[in-house]
N, CA, C and O atoms as CSV, one atom per row, in Angstrom:
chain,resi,resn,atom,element,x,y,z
A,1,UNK,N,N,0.843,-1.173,0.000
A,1,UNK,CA,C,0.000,0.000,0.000
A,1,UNK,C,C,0.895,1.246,0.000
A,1,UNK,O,O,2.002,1.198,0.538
A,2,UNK,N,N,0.547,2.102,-0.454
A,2,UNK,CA,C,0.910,3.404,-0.395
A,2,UNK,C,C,-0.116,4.417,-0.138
A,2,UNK,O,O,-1.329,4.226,-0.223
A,3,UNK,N,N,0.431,5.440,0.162
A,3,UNK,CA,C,-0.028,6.989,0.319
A,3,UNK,C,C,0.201,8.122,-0.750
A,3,UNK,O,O,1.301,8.192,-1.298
A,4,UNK,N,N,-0.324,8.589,-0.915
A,4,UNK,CA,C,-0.508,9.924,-1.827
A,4,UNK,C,C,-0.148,11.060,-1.199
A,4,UNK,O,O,-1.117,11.402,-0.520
A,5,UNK,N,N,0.538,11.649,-1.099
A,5,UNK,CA,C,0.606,12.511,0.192
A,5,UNK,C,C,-0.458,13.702,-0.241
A,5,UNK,O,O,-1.478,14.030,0.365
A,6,UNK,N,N,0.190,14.374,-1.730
A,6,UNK,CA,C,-0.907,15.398,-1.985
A,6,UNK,C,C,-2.474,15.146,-1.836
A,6,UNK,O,O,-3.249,16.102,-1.806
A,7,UNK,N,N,-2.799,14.168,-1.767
A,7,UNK,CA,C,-4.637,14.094,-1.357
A,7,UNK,C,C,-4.632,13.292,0.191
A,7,UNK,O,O,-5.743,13.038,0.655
A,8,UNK,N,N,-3.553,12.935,0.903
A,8,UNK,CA,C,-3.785,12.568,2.099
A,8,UNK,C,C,-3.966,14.057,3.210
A,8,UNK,O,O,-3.135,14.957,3.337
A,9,UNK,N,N,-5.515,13.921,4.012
A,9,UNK,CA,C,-5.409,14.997,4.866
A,9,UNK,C,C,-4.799,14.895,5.970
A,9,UNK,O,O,-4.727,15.958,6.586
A,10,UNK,N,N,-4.261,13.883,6.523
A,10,UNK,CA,C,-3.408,13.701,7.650
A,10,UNK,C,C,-4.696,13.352,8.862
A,10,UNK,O,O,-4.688,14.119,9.825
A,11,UNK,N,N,-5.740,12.295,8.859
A,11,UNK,CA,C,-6.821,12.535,9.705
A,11,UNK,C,C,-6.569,11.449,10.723
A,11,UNK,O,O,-6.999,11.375,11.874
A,12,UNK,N,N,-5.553,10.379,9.863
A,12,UNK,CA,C,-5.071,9.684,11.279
A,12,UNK,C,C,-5.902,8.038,11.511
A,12,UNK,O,O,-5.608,7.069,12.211
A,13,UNK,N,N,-7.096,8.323,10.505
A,13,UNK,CA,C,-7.961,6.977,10.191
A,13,UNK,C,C,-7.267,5.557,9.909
A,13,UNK,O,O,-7.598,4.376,10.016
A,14,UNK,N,N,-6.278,6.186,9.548
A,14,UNK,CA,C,-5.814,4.783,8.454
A,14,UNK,C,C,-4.339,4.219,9.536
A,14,UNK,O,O,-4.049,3.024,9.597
A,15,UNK,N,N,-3.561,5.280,10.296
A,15,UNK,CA,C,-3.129,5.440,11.676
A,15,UNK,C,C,-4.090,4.210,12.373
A,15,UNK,O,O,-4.120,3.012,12.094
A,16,UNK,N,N,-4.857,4.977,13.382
A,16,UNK,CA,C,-5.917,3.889,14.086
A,16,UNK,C,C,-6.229,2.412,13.529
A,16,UNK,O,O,-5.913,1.433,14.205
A,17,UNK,N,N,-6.839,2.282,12.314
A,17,UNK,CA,C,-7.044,1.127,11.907
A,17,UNK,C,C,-5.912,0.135,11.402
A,17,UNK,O,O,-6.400,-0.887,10.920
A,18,UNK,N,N,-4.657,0.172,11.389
A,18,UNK,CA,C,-3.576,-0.305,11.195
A,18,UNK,C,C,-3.392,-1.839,12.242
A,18,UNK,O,O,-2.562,-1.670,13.135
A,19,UNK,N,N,-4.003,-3.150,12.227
A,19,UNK,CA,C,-3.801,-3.940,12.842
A,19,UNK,C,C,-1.892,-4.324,13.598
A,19,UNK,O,O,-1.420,-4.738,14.657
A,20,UNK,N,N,-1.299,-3.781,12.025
A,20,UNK,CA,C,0.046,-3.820,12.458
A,20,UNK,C,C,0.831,-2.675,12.985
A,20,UNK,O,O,2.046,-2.717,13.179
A,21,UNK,N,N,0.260,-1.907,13.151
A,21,UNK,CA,C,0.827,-0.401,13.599
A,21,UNK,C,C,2.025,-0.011,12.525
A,21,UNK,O,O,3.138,0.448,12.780
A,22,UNK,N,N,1.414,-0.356,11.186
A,22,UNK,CA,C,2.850,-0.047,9.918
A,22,UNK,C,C,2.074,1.235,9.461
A,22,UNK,O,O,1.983,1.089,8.242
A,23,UNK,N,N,1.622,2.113,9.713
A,23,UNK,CA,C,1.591,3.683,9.548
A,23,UNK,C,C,1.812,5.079,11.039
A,23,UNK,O,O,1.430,5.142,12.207
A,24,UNK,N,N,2.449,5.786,10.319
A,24,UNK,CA,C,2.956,6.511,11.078
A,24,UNK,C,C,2.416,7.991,10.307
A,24,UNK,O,O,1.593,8.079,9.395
A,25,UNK,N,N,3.139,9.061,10.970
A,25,UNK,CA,C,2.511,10.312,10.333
A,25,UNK,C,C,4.265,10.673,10.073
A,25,UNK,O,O,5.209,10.437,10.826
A,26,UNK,N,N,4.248,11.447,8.466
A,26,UNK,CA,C,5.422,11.616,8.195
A,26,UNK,C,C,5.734,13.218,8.809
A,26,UNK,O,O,4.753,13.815,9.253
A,27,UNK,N,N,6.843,13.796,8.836
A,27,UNK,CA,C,7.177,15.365,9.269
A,27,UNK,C,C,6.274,16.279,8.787
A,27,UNK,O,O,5.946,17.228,9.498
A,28,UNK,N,N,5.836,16.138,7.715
A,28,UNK,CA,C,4.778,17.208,6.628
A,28,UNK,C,C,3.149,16.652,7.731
A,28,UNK,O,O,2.564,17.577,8.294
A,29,UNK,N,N,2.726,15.563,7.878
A,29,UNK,CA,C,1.661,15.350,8.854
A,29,UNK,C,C,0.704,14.660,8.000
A,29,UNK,O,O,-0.517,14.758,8.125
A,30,UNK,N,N,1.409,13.844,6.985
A,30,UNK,CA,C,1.047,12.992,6.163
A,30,UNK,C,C,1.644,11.785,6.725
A,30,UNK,O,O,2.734,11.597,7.265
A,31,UNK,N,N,0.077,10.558,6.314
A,31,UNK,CA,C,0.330,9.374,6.809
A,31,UNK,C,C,1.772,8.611,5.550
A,31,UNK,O,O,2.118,8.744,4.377
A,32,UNK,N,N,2.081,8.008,6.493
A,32,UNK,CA,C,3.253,7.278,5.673
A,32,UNK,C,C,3.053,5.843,6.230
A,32,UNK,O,O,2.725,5.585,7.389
A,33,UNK,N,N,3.374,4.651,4.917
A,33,UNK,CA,C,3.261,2.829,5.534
A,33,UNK,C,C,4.825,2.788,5.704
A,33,UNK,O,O,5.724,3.538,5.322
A,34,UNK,N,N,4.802,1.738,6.355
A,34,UNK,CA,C,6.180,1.194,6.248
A,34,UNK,C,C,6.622,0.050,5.423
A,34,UNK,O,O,7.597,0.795,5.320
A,35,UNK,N,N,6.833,-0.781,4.880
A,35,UNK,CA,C,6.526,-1.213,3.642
A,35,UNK,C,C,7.169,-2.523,3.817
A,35,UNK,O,O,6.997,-3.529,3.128
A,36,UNK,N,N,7.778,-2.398,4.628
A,36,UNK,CA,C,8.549,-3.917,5.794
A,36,UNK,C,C,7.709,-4.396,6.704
A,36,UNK,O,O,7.925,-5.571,7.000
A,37,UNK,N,N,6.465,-3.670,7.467
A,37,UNK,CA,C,5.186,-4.179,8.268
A,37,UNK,C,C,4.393,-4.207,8.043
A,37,UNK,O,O,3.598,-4.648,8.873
A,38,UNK,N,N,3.742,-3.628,6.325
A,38,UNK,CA,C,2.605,-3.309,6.105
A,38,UNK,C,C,2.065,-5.062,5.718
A,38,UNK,O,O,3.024,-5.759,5.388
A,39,UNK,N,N,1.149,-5.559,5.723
A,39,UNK,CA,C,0.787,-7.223,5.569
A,39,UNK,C,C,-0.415,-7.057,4.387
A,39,UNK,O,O,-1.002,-8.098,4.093
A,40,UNK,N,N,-0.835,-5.761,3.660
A,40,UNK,CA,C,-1.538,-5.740,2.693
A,40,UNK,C,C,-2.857,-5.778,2.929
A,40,UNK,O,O,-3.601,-6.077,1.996
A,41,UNK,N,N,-3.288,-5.541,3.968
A,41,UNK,CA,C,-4.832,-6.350,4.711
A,41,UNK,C,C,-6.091,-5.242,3.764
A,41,UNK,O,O,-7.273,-5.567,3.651
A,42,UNK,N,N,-5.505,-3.953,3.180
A,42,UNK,CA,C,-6.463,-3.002,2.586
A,42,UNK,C,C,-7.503,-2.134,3.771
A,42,UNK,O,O,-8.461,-1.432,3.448
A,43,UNK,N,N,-7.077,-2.368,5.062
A,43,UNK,CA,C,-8.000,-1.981,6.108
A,43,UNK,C,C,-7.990,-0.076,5.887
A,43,UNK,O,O,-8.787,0.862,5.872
A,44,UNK,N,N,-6.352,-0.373,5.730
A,44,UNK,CA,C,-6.416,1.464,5.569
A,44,UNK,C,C,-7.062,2.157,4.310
A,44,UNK,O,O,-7.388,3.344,4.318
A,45,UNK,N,N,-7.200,1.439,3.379
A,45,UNK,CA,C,-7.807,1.920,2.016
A,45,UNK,C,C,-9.167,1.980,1.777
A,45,UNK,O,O,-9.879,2.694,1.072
A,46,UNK,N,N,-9.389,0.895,2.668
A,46,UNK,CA,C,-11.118,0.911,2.445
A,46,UNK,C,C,-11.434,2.591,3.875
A,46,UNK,O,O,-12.261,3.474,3.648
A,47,UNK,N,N,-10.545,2.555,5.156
A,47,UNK,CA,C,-11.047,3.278,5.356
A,47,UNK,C,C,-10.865,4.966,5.310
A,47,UNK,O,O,-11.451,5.811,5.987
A,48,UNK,N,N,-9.829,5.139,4.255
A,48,UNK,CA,C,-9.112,6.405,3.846
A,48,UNK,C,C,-10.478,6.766,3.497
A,48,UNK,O,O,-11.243,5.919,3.035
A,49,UNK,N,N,-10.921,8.281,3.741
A,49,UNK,CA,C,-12.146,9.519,3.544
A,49,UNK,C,C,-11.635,10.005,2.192
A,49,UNK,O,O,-12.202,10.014,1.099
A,50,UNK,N,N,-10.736,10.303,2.458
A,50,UNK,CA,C,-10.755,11.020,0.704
A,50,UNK,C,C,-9.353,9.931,-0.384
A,50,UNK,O,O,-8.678,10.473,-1.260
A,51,UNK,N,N,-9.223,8.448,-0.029
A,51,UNK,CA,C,-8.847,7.817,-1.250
A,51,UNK,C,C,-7.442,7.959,-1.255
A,51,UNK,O,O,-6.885,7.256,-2.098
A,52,UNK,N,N,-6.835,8.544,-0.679
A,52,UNK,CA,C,-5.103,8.638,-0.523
A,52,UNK,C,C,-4.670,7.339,-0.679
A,52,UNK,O,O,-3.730,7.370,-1.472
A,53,UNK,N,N,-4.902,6.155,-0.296
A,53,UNK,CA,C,-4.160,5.225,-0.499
A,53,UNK,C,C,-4.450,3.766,-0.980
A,53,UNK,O,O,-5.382,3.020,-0.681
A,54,UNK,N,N,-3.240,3.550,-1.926
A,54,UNK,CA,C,-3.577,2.291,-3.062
A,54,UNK,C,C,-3.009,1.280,-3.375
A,54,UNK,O,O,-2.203,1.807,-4.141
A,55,UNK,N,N,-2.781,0.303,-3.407
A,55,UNK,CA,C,-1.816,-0.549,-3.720
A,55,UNK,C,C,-0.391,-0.060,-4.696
A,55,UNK,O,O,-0.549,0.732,-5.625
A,56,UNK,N,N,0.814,-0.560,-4.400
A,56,UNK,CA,C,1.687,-0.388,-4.732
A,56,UNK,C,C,2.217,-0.472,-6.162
A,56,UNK,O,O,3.395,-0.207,-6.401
């Protein structure tokens, strides 16, 4: 999965719902995955509000 940063609002949804805790908020206050913990589950994508993030 990835992030978009320009359409990510930084709301932290995709943060919370992270079973593996592989998102973090980057310096700008955009979510960022980690790409070594992320397990692909789509939890953050289905629940991204405005669509920031997509498979790789």
């Amino acid at each position: 999965m990835i992030v978009n940063p320009k359409i990510c609002i930084g709301c932290g949804t995709c943060v919370a719902i992270c079973p593996v805790e592989a998102i973090s908020f980057g310096k700008d206050g955009k979510a960022v995955i980690d790409q070594k913990k992320c397990i692909h589950c789509g939890g953050c994508k289905a629940s991204c509000p405005v669509s920031a993030i997509d498979e790789d």
